[in-house]
C-alpha positions as CSV (number, residue, x, y, z in Angstrom):
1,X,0.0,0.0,0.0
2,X,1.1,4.0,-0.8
3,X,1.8,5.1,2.5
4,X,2.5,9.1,3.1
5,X,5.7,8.4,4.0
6,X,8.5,5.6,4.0
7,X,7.8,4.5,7.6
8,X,5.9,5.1,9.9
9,X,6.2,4.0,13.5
10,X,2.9,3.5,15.6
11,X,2.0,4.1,19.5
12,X,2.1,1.0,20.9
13,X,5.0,-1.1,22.1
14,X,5.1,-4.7,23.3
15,X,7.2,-7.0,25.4
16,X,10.0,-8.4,22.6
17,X,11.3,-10.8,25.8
18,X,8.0,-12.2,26.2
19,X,7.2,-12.1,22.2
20,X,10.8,-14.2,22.1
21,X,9.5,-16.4,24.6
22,X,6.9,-17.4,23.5
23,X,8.5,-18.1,20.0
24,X,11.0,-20.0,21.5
25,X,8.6,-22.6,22.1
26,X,8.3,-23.5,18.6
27,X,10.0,-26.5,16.8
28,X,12.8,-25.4,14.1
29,X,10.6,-28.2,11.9
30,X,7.6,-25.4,12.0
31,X,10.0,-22.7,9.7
32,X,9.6,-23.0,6.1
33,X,12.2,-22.1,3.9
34,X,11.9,-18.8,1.3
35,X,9.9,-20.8,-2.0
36,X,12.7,-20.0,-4.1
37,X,15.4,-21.3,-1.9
38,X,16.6,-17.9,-1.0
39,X,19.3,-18.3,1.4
40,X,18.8,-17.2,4.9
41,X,15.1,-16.1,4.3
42,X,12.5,-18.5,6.1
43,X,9.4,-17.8,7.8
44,X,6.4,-19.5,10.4
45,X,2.6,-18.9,9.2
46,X,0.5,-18.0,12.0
47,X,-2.3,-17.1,9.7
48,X,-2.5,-19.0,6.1
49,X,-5.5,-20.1,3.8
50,X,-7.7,-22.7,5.6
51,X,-5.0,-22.0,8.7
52,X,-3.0,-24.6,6.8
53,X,0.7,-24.0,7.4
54,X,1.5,-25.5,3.7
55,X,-0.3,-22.5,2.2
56,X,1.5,-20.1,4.2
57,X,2.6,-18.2,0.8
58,X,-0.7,-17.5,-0.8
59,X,-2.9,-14.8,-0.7
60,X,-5.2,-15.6,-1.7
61,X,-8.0,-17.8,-0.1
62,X,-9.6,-17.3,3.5
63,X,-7.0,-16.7,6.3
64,X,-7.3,-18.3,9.2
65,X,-5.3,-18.5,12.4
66,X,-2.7,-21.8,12.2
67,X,-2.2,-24.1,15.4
68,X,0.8,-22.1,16.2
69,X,-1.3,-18.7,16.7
70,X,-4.2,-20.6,18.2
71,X,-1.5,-21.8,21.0
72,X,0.7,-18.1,21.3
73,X,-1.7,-16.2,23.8
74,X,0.3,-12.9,23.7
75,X,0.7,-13.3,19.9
76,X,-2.9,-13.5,19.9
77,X,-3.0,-10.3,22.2
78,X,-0.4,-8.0,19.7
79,X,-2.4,-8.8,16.9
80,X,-5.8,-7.6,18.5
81,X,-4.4,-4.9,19.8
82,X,-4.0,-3.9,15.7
83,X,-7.8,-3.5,16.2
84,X,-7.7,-4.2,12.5
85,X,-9.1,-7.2,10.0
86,X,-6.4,-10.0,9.4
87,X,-4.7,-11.3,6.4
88,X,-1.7,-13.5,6.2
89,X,0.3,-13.5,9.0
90,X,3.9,-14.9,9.3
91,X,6.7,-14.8,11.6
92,X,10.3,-13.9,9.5
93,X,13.2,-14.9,10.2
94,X,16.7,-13.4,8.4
95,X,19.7,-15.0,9.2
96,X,23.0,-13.2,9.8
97,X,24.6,-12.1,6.9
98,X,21.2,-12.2,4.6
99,X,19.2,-9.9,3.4
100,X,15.7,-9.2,1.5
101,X,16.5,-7.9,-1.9
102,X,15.4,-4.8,-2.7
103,X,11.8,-5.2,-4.5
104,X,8.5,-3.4,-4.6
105,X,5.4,-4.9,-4.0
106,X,2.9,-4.1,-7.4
107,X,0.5,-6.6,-6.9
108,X,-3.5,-6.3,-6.2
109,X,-3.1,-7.8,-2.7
110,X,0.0,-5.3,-1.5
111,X,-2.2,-2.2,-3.2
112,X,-5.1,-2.9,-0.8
113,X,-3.2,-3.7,2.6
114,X,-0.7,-2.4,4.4
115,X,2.5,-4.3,5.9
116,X,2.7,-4.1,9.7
117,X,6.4,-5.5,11.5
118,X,7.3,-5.8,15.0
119,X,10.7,-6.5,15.7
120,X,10.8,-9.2,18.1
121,X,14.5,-10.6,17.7
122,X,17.0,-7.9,16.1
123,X,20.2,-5.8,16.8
124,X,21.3,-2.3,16.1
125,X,22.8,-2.7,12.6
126,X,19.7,-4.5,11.3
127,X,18.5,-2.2,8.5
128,X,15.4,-1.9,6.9
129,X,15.4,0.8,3.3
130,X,12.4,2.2,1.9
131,X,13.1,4.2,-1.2
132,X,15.3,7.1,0.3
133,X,15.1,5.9,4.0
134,X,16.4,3.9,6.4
135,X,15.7,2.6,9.7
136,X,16.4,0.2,12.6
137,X,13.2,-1.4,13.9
138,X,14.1,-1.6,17.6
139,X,12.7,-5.0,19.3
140,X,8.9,-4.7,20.5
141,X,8.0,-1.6,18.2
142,X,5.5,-1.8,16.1
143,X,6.3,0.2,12.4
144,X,4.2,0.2,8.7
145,X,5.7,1.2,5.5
146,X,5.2,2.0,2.1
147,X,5.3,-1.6,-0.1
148,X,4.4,0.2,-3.3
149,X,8.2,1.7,-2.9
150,X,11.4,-0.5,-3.6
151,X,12.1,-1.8,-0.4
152,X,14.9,-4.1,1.3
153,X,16.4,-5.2,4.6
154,X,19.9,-6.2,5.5
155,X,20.9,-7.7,8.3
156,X,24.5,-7.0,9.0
157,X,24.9,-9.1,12.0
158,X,25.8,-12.6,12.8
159,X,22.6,-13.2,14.5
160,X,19.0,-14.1,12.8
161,X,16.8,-11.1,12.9
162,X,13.0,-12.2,13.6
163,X,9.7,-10.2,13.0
164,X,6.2,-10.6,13.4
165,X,4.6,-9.0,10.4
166,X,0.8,-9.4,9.2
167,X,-1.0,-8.1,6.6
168,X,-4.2,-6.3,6.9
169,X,-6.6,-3.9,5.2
170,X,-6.2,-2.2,8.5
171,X,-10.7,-0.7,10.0
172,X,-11.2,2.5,10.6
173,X,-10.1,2.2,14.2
174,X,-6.5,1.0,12.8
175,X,-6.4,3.8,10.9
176,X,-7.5,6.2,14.1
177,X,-4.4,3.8,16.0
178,X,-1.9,5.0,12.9
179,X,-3.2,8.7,12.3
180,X,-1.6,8.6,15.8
181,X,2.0,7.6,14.7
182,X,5.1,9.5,13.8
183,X,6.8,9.3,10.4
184,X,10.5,8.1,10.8
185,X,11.6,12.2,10.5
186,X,9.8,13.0,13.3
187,X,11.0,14.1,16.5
188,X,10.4,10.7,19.3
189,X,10.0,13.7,22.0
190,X,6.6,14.6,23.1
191,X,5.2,11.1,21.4
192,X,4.8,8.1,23.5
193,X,3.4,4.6,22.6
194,X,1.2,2.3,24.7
195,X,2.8,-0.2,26.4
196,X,0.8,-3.9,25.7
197,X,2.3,-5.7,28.5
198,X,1.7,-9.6,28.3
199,X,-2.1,-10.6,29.8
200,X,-3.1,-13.9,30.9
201,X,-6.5,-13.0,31.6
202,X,-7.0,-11.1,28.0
203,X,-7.9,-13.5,25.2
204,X,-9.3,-11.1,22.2
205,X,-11.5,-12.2,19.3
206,X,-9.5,-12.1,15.9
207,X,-10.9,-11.1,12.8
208,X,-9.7,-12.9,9.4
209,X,-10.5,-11.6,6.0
210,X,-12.3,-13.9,4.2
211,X,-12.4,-12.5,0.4
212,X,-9.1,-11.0,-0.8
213,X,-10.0,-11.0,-4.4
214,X,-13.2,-10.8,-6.0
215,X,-13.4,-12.0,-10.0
216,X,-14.2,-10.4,-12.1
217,X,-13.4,-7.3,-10.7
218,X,-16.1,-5.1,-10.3
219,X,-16.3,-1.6,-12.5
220,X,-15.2,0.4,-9.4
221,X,-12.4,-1.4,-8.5
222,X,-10.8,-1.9,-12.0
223,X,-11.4,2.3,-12.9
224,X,-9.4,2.7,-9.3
225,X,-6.5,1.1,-10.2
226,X,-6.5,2.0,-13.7
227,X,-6.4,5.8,-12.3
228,X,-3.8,5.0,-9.8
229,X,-1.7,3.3,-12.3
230,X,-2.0,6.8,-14.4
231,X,-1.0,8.8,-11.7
232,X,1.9,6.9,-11.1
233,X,3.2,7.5,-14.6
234,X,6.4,9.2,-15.0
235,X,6.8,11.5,-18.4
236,X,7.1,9.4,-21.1
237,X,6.3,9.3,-25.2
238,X,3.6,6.5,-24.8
239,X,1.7,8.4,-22.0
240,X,-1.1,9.9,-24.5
241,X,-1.4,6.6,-26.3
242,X,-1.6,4.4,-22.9
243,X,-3.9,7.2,-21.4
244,X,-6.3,6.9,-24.4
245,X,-6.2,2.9,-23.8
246,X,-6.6,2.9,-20.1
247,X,-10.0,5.3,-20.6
248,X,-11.3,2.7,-23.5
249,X,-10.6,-0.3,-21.2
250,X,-12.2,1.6,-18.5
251,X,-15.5,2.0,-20.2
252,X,-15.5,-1.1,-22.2
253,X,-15.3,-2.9,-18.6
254,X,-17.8,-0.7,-17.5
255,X,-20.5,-1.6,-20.1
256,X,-19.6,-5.7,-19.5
257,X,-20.3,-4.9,-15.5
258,X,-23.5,-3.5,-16.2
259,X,-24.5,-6.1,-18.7
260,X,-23.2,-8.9,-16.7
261,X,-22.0,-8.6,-13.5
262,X,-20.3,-11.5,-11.8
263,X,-22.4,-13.8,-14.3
264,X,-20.6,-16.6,-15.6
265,X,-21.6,-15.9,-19.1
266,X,-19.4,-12.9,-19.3
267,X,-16.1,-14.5,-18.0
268,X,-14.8,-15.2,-21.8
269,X,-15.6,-11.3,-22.8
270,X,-14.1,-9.9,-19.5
271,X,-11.1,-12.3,-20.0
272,X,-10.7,-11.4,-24.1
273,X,-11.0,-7.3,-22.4
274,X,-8.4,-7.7,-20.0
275,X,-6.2,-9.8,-22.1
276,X,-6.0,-7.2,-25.2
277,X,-5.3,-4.1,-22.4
278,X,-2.6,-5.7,-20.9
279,X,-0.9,-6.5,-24.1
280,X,-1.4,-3.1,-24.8
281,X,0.2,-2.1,-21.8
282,X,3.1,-4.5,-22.5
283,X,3.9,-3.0,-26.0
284,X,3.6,0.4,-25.3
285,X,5.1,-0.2,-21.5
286,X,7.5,-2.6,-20.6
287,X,10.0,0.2,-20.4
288,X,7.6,2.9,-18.8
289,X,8.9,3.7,-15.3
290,X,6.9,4.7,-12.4
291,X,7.6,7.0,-9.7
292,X,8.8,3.5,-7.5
293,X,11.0,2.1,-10.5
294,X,9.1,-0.8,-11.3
295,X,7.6,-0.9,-15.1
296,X,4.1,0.0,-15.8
297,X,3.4,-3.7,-17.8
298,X,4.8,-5.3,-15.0
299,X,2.1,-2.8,-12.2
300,X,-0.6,-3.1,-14.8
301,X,-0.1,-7.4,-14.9
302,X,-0.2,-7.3,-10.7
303,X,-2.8,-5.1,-10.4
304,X,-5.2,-6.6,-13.0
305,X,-3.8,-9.7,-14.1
306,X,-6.9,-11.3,-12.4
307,X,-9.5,-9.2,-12.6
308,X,-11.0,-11.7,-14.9
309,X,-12.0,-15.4,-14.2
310,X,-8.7,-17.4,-15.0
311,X,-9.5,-21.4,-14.2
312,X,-7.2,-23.4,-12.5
313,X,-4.7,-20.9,-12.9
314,X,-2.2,-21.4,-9.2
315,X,-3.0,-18.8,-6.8
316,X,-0.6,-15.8,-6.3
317,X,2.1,-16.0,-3.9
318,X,4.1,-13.2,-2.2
319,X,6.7,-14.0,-4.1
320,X,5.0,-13.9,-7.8
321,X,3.9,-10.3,-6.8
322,X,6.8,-8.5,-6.7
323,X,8.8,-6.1,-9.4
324,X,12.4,-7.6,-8.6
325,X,11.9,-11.3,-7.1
326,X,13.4,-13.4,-9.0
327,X,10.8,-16.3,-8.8
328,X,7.5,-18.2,-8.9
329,X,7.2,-20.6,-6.7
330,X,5.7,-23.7,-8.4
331,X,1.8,-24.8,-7.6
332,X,0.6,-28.7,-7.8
333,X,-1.1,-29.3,-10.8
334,X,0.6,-26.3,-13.1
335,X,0.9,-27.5,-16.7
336,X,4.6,-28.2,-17.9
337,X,5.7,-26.9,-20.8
338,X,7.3,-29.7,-23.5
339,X,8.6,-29.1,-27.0
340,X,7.4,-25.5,-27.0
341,X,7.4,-23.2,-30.6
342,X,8.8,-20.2,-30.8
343,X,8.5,-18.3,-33.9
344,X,11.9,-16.1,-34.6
345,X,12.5,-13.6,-37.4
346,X,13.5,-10.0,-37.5
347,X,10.9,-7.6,-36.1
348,X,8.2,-6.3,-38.9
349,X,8.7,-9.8,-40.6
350,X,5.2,-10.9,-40.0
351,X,5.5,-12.5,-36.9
352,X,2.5,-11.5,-35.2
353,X,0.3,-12.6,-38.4
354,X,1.8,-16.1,-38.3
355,X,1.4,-16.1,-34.9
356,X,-1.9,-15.5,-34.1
357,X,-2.9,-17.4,-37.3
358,X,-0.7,-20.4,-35.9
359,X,-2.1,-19.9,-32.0
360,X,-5.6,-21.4,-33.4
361,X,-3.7,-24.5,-34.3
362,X,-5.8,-27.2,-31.8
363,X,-3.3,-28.4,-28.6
364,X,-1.2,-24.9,-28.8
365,X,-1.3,-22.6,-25.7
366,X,-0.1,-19.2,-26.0
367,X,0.1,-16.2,-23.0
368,X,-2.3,-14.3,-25.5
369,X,0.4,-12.1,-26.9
370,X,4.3,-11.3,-26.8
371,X,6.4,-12.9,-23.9
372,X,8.5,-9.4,-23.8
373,X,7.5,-9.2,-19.7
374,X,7.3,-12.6,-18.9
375,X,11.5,-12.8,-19.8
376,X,12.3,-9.3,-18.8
377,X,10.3,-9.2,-15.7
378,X,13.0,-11.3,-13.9
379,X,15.8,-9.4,-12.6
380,X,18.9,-9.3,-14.8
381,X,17.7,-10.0,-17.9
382,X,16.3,-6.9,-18.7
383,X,18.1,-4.1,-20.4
384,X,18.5,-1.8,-17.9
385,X,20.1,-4.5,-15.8
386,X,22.1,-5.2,-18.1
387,X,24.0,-2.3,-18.9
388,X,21.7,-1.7,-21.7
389,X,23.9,-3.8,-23.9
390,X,21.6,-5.7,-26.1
391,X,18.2,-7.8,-26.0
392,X,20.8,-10.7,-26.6
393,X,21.0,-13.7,-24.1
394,X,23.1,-16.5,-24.0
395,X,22.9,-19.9,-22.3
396,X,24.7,-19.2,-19.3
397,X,22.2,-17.0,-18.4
398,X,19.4,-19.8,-17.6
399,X,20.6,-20.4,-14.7
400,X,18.5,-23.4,-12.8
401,X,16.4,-20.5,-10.6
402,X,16.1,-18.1,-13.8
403,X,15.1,-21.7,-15.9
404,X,12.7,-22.4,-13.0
405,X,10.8,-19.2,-12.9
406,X,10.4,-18.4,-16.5
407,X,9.0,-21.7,-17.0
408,X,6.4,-20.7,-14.3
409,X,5.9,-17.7,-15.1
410,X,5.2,-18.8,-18.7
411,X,2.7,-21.5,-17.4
412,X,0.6,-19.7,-15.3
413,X,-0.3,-17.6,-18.3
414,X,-1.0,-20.0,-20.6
415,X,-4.5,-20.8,-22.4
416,X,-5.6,-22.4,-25.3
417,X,-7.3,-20.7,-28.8
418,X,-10.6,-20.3,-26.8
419,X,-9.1,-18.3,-23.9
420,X,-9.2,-21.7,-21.4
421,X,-6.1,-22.4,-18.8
422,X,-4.2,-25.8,-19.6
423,X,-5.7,-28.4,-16.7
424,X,-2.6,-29.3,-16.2
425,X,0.1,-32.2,-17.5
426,X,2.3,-31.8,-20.6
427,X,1.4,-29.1,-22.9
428,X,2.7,-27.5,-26.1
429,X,3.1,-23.7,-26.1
430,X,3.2,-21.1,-28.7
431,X,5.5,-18.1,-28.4
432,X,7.4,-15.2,-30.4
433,X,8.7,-11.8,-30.0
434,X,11.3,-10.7,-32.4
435,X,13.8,-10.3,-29.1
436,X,13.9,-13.9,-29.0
437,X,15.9,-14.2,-32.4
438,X,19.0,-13.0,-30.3
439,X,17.7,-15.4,-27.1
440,X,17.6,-18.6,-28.9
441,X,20.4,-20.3,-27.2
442,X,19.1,-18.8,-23.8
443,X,15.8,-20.7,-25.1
444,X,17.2,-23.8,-25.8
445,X,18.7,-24.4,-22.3
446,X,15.5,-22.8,-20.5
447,X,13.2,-25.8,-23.3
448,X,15.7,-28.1,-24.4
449,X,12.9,-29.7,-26.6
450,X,12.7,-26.6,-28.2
451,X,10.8,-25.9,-32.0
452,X,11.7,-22.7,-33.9
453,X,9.6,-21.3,-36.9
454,X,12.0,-19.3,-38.7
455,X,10.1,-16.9,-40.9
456,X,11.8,-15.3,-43.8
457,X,10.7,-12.4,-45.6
458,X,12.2,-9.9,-48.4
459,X,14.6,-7.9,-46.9
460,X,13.8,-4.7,-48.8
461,X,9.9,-4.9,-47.1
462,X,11.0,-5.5,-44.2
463,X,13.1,-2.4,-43.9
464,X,10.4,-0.3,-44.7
465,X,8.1,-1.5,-42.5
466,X,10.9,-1.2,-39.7
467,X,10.8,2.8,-40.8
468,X,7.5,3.1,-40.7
469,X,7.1,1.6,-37.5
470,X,9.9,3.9,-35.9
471,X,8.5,6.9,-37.4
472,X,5.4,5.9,-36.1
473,X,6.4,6.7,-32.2
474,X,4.2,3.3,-31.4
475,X,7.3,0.7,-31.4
476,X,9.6,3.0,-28.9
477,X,11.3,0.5,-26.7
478,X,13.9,2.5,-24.9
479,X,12.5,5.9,-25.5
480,X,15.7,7.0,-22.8
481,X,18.3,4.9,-24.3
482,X,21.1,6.6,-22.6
483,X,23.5,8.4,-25.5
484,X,21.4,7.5,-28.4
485,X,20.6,10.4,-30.5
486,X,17.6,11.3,-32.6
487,X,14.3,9.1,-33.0
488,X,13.9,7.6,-29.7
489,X,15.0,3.6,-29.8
490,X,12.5,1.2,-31.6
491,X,12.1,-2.4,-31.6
492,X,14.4,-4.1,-30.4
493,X,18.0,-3.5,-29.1
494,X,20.6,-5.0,-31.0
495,X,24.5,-5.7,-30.0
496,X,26.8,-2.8,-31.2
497,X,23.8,-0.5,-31.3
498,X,26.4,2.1,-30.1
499,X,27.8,2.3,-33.6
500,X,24.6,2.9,-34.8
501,X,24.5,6.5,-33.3
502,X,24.1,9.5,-35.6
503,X,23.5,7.3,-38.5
504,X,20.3,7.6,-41.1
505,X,17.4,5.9,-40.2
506,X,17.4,3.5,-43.6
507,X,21.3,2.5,-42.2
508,X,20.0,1.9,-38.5
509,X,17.1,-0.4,-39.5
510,X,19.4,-1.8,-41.9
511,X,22.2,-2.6,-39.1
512,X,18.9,-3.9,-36.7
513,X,17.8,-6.5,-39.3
514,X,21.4,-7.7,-40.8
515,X,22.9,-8.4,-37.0
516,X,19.3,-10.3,-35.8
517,X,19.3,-12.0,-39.2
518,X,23.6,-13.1,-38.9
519,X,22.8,-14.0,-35.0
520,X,19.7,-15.9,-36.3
521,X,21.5,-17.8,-38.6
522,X,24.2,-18.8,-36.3
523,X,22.3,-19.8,-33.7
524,X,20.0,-21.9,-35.4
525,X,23.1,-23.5,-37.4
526,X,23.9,-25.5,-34.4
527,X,20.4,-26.7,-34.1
528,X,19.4,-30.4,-35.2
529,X,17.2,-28.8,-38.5
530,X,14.0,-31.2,-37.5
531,X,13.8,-28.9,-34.8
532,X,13.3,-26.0,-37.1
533,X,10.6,-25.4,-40.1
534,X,11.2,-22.9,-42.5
535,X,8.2,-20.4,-43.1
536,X,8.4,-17.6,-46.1
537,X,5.9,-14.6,-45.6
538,X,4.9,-14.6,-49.4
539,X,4.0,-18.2,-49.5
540,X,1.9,-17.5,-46.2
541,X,-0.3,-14.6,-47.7
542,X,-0.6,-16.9,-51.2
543,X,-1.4,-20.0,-49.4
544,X,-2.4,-19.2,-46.1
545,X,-4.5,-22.5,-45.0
546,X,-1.9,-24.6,-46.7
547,X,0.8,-23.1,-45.2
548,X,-0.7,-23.9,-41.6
549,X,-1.3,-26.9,-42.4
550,X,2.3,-27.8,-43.7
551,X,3.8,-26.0,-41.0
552,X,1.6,-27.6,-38.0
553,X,1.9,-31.0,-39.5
554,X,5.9,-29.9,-39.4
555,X,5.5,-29.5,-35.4
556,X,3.1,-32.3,-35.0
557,X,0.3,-30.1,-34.4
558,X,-3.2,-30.3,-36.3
559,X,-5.0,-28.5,-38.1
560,X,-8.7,-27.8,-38.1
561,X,-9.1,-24.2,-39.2
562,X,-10.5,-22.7,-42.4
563,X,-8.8,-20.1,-43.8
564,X,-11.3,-18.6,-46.3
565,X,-10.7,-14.8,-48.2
566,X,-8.5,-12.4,-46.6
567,X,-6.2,-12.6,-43.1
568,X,-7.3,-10.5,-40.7
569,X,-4.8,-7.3,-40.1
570,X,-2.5,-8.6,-37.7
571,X,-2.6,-6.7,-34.3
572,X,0.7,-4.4,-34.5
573,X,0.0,-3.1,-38.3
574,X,1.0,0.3,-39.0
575,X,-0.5,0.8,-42.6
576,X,-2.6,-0.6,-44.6
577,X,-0.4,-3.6,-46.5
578,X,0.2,-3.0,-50.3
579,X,2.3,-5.0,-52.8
580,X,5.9,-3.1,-53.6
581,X,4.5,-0.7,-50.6
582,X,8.8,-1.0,-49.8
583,X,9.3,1.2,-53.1
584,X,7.9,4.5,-51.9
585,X,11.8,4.3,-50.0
586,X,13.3,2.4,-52.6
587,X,16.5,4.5,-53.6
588,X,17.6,4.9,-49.3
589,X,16.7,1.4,-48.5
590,X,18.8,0.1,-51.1
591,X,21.8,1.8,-50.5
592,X,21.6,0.5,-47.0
593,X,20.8,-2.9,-47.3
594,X,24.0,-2.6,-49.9
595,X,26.5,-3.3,-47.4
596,X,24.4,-6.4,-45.9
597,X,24.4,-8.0,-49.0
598,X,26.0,-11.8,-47.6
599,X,23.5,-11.4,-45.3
600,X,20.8,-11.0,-47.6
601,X,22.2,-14.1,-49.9
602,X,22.4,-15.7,-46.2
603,X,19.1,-15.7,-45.5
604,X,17.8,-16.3,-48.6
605,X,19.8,-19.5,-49.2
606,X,18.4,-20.7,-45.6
607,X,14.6,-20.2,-46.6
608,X,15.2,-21.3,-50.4
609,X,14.0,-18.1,-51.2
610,X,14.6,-16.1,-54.5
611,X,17.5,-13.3,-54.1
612,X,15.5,-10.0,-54.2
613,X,15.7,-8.4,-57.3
């Protein structure tokens, strides 16, 4: 929750001797480790769905008290002293020399609760950072903070630090209680807190939140967080053109509300709404900061990825929530992903056409759009982390935990071509974004059983089309690409990008396609070819409903779809097509494609296409 400031400390203190005590008492056996293995992270649910200690990380669910609270009487009396409604509830435990990476909490749960700690085992030179400030939690305080900001605690000492923390949505009269507390900058004189001392006699009545999330959402709800989101925006190119989205979505949802309301009937169409806004938000806003750092795709994904009715689909933890952790922590019954297909090519090659043409292929399941968030959402491999080097990622970096979690993350997205969640098992997913032709060796060791569609088309049309699309201010990627120089950075970022500064635009896009095309090449040169299937973009729009079927029969896929007249406009189309449309630039794009030309012959050969001529 968006606190007014970092921290904020509230009048009442409790006995951390007694609080220590009384946690003393439970068995080391009790303390689960961090879901993604983090070292020295571990904590004890005392409130949980069902009060079952095994679901300790959801949230969502009812939360009920676990057999540990049930049998910690002055636990019991801290937490109604919070006079507050209760959500998950955990004891955490940092070991010496560990810390809680910095993070910041985006999803729906942290935007409708606040984050309450009391320090029950700690030292000195434990500190706890909240955007700009820091602060040591002395033992028996009680303190909130701002989770919407990035966050992180360090424990320098040799000792494990422990703290009771709960979640709540807080009542009016724990928001009387914190109206009473003092920022972190203020003075301690002339403010006291009241002391809870430890009473045997007092046994209060709880209260546990029953309903954390409520699908679909209802029209209120989903315009509050779109506004939020929009106020959190920080000056960017694509604020007019997400602005303009967000108020369509807004109303769109607003009409299915008052058509259907929770009904059943309207899941699909709420699900079809949401879906096509948040790919929306992930092509104009994977790189659209906020004022607390994290992306406004990856806010937009926490705060409304499940406003609509998504089957079967794990519950959220804490740890699939946040803008910088690196992982998911993986449900029973999630499907696995074998033998996915990624379709590869140079951007404005027709990707998206084949791929939504290929995503009604029956057994494929797709996210619904580009992966672009799904990789990039896990720390390091975006570009900023990266030095803003390139989109380019090798093998080495699928590292077992960065493997782990972008195959969950992938599979908790997944649905088939009528918008339904796998049921779980084995299943065969459907993926592209022009980023992965520099990813595919990261891609084989993430899916060794890998498929790649490699999808050729003329050179010369694709480099208009890569023109038009930067001219078109709807492609910019890294709009603040630090150094770069004149049209803000479209599509995506190639190695040696540097090199490209100050140049035309004909002799950037040319660079863009020739080094994805070489690095293509390469990298699927080392690939057994009956993993790969060669599709050309003219023999698509002749053929289309044979090419499917050639190509699916190629994956060992079916094919049940007819094809009649036209294709549809694929979703990221600038211009209307037209044949030879590439000639309107013919003179500049030839002189730049001139010094490509092995490249061109390259590619060419690889497709059995004709040599442009």
């Amino acid at each position: 929750m968006k606190l007014p400031a970092p921290f904020i400390q509230l009048p009442l203190l409790f006995d951390a001797d007694a609080l220590a005590a009384e946690i003393g008492r439970f068995d080391e056996s009790m303390w689960r480790a961090h879901p993604d293995g983090i070292p020295g992270n571990s904590a004890l649910p005392l409130a949980a769905v069902d009060g079952d200690p095994l679901r300790g990380d959801a949230l969502q669910g009812p939360m009920r008290p676990t057999q540990a609270l049930q049998e910690s009487p002055y636990l019991r009396q801290v937490l109604g002293s919070l006079q507050a409604v209760l959500g998950r509830i955990r004891l955490m435990r940092l070991a010496g020399g560990s810390e809680v990476s910095l993070h910041a909490d985006t999803n729906h749960y942290w935007n409708e609760r606040v984050r309450v700690h009391v320090p029950i085992l700690t030292r000195p030179t434990v500190r706890f950072q909240c955007g700009d400030a820091e602060v040591n939690m002395a033992a028996g305080e009680c303190w909130i903070f701002d989770t919407w900001r990035l966050h992180r605690v360090l424990n320098d000492d040799d000792r494990p630090r422990v703290h009771l923390v709960v979640d709540t949505i807080g009542s009016p009269r724990f928001w009387r209680l914190a109206g009473g507390g003092r920022s972190h900058l203020a003075p301690r004189e002339g403010w006291q807190a009241r002391m809870v001392a430890p009473d045997p006699s007092h046994v209060p009545e709880l209260e546990f939140e029953s309903v954390n999330l409520m699908t679909p959402m209802t029209f209120w709800e989903v315009r509050g967080h779109v506004q939020f989101l929009l106020s959190e925006m920080l000056k960017h190119p694509n604020i007019q053109a997400v602005a303009g989205i967000a108020t369509a979505f807004v109303g769109e949802w607003q009409a299915l509300w008052y058509r259907f309301g929770s009904a059943a009937e309207g899941a699909p169409m709420y699900r079809k709404l949401l879906d096509g806004f948040l790919r929306e938000m992930h092509r104009l806003g994977s790189d659209m900061p906020l004022h607390n750092g994290a992306s406004l795709a990856a806010a937009a994904s926490g705060l409304l990825g499940r406003a609509a009715p998504l089957p079967d689909v794990p519950a959220p933890t804490e740890e699939s929530s946040r803008s910088g952790g690196v992982g998911v922590r993986p449900a029973r019954g999630a499907a696995r992903i074998e033998q996915p297909v990624f379709v590869v090519s140079s951007p404005r090659s027709g990707s998206t056409l084949m791929f939504e043409t290929l995503a009604q292929a029956p057994g494929l399941h797709t996210i619904g759009g580009e992966g672009h968030g799904v990789v990039e959402g896990i720390p390091g491999l975006d570009v900023p982390g990266r030095g803003y080097d390139s989109n380019r990622l090798a093998a080495a970096d699928a590292t077992p935990a960065v493997a782990a979690s972008l195959r969950e993350r992938y599979a908790a997205r997944l649905v088939d071509r009528e918008g339904r969640p796998p049921a779980g098992g084995a299943v065969r997913m459907l993926e592209k974004t022009p980023k992965n032709a520099l990813r595919i060796p990261f891609l084989r060791e993430v899916f060794p059983g890998a498929r790649f569609v490699y999808l050729w088309r003329d050179p010369r049309e694709v480099l208009a089309s890569m023109m038009e699309a930067w001219e078109s201010g709807g492609f910019r990627t890294y709009p603040d690409l630090p150094g770069w120089s004149g049209l803000p950075w479209s599509l995506l970022l190639v190695p040696g990008w540097r090199e490209l500064i100050g140049k035309p635009l004909a002799e950037v896009v040319a660079a863009q396609w020739a080094t994805t095309t070489a690095t293509l090449l390469d990298d699927l040169g080392s690939i057994d070819p009956e993993r790969i299937v060669i599709a050309r973009y003219d023999s698509f729009l002749a053929a289309p409903e044979d090419e499917m079927r050639r190509i699916a029969g190629a994956l060992g896929l079916g094919w049940d779809r007819a094809l009649g007249g036209e294709l549809p406009l694929a979703n990221h189309t600038v211009s209307a097509p037209a044949a030879d449309k590439w000639r309107r630039r013919e003179a500049e794009i030839l002189a730049a494609l001139e010094p490509h030309a092995g490249v061109v012959e390259r590619a060419a050969a690889f497709a059995g296409a004709p040599l442009p001529a």
